[in-house]
C-alpha positions as CSV (number, residue, x, y, z in Angstrom):
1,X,-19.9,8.0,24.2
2,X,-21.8,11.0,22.5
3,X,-21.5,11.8,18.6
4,X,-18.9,14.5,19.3
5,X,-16.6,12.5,21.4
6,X,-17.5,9.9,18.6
7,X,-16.5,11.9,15.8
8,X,-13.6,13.3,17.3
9,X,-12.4,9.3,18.2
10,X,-13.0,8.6,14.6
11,X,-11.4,12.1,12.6
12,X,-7.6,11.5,13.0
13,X,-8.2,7.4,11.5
14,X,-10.4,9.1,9.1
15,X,-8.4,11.3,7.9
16,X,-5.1,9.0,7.4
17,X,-7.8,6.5,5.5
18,X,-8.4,9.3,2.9
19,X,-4.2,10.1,2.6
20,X,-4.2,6.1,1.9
21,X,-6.8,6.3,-0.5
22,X,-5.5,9.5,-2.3
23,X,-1.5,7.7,-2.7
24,X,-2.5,4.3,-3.5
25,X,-5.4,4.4,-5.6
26,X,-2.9,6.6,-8.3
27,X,0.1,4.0,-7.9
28,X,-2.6,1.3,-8.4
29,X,-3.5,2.3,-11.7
30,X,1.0,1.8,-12.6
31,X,0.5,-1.6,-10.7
32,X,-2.6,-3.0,-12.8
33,X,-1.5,-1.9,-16.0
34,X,2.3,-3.2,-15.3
35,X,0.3,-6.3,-14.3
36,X,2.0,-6.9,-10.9
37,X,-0.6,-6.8,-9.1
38,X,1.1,-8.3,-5.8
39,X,4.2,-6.1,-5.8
40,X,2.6,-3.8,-3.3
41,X,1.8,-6.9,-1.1
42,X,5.2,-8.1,-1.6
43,X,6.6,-4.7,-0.6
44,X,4.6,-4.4,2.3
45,X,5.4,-7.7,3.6
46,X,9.3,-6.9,3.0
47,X,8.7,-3.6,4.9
48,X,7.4,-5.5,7.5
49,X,9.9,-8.1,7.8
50,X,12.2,-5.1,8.6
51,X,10.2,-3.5,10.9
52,X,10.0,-7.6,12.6
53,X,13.7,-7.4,12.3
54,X,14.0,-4.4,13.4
55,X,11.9,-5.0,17.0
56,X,14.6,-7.6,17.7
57,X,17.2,-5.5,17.8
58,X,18.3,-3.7,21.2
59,X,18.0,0.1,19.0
60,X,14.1,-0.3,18.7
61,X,13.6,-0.4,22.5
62,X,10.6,-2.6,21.5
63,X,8.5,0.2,20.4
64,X,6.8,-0.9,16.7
65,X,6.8,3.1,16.4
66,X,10.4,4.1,17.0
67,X,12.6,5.8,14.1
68,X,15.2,2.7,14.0
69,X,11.8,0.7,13.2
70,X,10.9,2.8,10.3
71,X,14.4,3.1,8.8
72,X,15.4,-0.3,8.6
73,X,11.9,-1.3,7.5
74,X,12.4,1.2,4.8
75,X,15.7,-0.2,3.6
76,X,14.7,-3.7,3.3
77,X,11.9,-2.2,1.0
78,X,14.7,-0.2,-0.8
79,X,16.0,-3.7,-1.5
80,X,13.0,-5.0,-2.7
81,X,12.7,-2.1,-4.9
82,X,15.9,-2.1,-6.4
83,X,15.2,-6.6,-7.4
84,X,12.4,-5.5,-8.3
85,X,13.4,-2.9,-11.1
86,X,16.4,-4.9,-11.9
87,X,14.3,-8.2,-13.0
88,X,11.9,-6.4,-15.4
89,X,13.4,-7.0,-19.2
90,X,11.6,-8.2,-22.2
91,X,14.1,-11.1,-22.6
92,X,14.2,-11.6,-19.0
93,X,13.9,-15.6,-18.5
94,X,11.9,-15.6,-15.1
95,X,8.7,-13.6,-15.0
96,X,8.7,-10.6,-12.9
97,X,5.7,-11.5,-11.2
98,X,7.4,-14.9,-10.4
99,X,10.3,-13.4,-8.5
100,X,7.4,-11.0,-6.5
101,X,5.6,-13.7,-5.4
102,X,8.4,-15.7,-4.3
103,X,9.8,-12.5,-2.8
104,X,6.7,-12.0,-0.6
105,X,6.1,-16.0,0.3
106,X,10.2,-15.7,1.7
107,X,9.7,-12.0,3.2
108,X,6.4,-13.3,5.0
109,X,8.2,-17.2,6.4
110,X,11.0,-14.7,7.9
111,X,8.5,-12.5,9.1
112,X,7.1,-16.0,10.8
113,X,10.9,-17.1,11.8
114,X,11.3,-14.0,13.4
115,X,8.4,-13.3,15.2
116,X,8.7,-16.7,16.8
117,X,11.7,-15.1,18.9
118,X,9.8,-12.7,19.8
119,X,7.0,-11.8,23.0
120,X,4.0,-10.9,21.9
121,X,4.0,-12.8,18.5
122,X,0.0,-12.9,17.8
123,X,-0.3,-9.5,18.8
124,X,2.6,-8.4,16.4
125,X,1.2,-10.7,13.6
126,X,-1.8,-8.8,13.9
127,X,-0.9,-5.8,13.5
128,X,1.3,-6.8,10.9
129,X,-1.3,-7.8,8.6
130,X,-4.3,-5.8,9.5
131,X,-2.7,-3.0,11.6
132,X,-5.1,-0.7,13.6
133,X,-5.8,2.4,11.9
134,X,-8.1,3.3,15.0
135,X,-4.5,4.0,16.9
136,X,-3.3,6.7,14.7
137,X,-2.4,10.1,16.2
138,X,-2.6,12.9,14.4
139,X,1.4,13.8,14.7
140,X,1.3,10.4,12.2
141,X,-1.5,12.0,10.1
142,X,0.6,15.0,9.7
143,X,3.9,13.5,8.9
144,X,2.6,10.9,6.6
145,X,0.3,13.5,4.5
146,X,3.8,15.6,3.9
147,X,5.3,12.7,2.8
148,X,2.7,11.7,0.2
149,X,2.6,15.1,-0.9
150,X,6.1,15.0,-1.9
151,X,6.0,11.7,-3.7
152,X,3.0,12.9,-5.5
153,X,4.7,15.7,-6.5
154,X,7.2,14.1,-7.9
155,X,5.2,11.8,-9.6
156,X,3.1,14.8,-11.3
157,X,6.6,16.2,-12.2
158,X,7.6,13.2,-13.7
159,X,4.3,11.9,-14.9
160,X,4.6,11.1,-18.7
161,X,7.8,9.1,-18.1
162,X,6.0,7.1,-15.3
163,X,2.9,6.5,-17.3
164,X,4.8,5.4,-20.4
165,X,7.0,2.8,-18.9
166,X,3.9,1.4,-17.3
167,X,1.5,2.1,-20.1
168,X,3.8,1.6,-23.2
169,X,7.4,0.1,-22.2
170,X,8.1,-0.3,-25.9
171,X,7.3,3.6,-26.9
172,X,9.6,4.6,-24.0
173,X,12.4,2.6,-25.2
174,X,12.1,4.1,-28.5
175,X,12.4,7.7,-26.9
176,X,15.2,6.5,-25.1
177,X,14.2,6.4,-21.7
178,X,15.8,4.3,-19.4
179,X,13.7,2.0,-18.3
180,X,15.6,0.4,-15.5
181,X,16.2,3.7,-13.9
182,X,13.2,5.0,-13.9
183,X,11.3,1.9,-12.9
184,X,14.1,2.1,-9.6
185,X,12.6,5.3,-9.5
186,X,9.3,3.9,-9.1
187,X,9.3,1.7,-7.0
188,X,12.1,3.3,-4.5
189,X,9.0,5.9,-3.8
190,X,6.7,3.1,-3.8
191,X,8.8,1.8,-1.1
192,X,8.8,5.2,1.4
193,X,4.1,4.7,1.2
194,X,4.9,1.3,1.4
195,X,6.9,1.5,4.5
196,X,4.9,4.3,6.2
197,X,1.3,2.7,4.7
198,X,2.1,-0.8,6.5
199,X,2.8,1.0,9.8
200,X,-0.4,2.3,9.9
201,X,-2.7,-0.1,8.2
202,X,-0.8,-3.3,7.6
203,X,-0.1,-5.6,4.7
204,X,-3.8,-6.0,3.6
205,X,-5.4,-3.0,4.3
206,X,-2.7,-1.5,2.0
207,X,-3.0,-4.0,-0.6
208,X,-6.6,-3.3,-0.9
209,X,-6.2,0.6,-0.9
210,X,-3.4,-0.2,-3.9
211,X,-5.5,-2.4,-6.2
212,X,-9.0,-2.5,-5.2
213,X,-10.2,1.1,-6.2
214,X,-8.3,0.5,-9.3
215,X,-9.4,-2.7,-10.9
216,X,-13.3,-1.3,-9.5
217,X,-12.7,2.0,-12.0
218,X,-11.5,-0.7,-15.0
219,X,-15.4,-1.5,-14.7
220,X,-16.3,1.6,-15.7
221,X,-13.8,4.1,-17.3
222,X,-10.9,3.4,-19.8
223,X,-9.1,6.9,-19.7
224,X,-6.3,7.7,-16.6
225,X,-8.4,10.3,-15.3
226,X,-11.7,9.0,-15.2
227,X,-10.0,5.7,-13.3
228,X,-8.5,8.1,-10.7
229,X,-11.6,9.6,-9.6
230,X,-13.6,6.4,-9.6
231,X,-11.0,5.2,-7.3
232,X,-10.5,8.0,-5.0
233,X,-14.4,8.2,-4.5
234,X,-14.7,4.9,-3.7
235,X,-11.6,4.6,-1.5
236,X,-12.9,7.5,0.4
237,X,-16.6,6.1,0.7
238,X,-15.3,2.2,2.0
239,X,-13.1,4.5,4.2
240,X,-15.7,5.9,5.9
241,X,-18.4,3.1,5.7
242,X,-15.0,0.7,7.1
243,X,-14.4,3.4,10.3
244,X,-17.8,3.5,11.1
245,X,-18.7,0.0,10.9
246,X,-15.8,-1.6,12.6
247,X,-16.3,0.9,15.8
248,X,-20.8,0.4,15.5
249,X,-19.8,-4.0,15.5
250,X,-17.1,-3.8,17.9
251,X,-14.4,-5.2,15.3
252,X,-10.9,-4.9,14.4
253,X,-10.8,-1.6,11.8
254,X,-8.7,-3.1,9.2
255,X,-10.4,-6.1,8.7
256,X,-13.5,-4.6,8.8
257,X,-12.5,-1.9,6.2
258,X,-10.6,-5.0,3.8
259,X,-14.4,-6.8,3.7
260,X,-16.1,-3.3,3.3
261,X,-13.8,-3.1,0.1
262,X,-14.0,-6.4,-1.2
263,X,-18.1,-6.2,-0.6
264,X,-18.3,-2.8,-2.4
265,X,-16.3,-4.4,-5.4
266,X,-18.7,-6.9,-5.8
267,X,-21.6,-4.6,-5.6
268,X,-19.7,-2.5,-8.1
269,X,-19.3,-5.9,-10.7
270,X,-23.1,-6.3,-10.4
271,X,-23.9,-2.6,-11.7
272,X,-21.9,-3.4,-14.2
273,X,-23.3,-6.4,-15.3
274,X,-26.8,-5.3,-15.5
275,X,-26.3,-1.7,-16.6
C-alpha cells in the first residue's frame, strides 16, 4: 500500500478522531469539575444497551448502522439523562455518582443478557467497547460534525449558565437558575455525542476522549481556556499518533488509540513532576 492510498485509508478516521476530540474534551472539563467522572461511561454503555436492544428487534434488519439503531439507542440515553439530572440535589441522600455507577454496572449486565441472544456476540462486544474507528465513512464524518456543531453552538449560547451549575451550583441558585432544568439540558445533549460517539468509537474510546484530555490540562492550567486547548491539542496528537500506530502494528484502532492516551497522560504527569 503506498503513502497516498495510506493516507487516504487513514483521512476519513482521522478526521472523525479530531470531531471526537473537539466535543468531548469541552464536555470533559463540566464532567471533572461536577466530579462524575463516569457519567459519560455510564451514558455510553446505556446508549449501547439500546443500540444491543435495538439489533434484536426485527426494525434493525441486523445492521448496527441502521436509523432504528440510533434512535432507540438515543432514547435509552434520554432516560439516562433525564435520572441523571433528576438525582443531583444538595440534600439528595444517595450520591449522584452512586446511582451512575450502578446505572452503568446494570446498563452493561443487560448489555451482556442481551447479547447472549444474539449471533455474533464477541464480535458485537467488541465493537461495543472499542468500536472501529478505521470503518468510518465519510457520509458519518459529515453527519456527525453537523451534529457537534449544533450542540456546541448551543453550548456557546448558553455557556455561562452551563459553566456555573458545573463550576458554582451554589452561585447559580442564588441567581435563580434552575438547576434541574438546565442540568436536563446538559446532559440530554450529552446524550445525542454520546449516542453518535459510541457508534463510532465505543464505550472506551469515548470515555477517554471525555476525561483524559481534561484531567491531563488540570496538570498544567487552572483557567477554562487554557484547559481547553491543552486538551484539544493533545486529543488531536494521541489521535493521530493512535491511527497511525494501530494500522503500522496491525492492531485494533480503539484500543490502540485508549493505550496511546493513557501512555501520553503518564508522560504528561512526569513533565509535571520534574518541571
Amino acid at each position: 500500500m503506498d503513502t497516498l492510498t495510506v493516507l487516504q485509508f487513514l483521512a476519513a478516521p482521522f478526521v472523525a478522531s479530531l470531531i471526537l476530540t473537539g466535543i468531548h474534551a469541552y464536555l470533559g472539563v463540566h464532567v471533572v469539575e461536577r466530579g462524575v467522572i463516569f457519567v459519560d461511561l455510564s451514558l455510553a454503555q446505556i446508549a449501547a444497551l439500546g443500540g444491543t436492544i435495538a439489533l434484536l428487534t426485527p426494525v434493525s434488519g441486523g445492521d448496527p448502522h441502521s436509523e432504528s439503531v440510533y434512535w432507540i439507542s438515543l432514547a435509552f440515553t434520554l432516560v439516562g439523562a433525564a435520572i441523571f439530572a433528576t438525582v443531583r440535589s444538595r440534600r439528595a441522600r444517595i450520591p449522584q455518582e452512586a446511582i451512575i455507577g450502578i446505572s452503568y454496572a446494570v446498563a452493561s449486565a443487560a448489555s451482556i443478557l442481551a447479547m447472549s441472544k444474539a449471533t455474533s456476540e464477541a464480535e458485537h462486544l467488541r465493537d461495543m467497547l472499542v468500536g472501529n474507528i478505521l470503518a468510518v465513512s465519510w457520509s458519518e464524518v459529515i453527519r456527525t460534525a453537523v451534529l457537534y456543531s449544533i450542540i456546541g453552538a448551543f453550548h456557546y449560547i448558553f455557556r455561562r449558565k452551563f459553566l456555573l451549575i458545573s463550576i458554582d451550583p451554589d452561585r447559580a441558585r442564588a441567581e435563580g437558575i434552575s438547576i434541574r432544568s438546565w442540568d436536563f439540558l446538559f446532559y440530554a445533549s450529552f446524550g445525542f455525542v454520546v449516542t453518535s460517539s459510541v457508534a463510532i468509537a465505543g464505550v472506551l474510546l469515548v470515555f477517554c476522549y471525555l476525561i483524559v484530555p481534561s484531567v491531563a490540562a488540570m496538570l498544567f492550567a487552572d483557567r477554562i481556556g487554557p484547559r481547553l486547548a491543552i486538551g484539544w491539542t493533545m486529543g488531536t496528537i494521541v489521535s493521530a499518533l493512535g491511527v497511525y500506530f494501530s494500522l503500522v502494528l496491525d492492531l485494533p484502532t480503539g484500543a490502540t488509540i485508549v493505550c496511546t492516551f493513557g501512555l501520553v497522560l503518564v508522560a504528561m504527569g512526569i513533565i509535571r513532576a520534574i518541571a
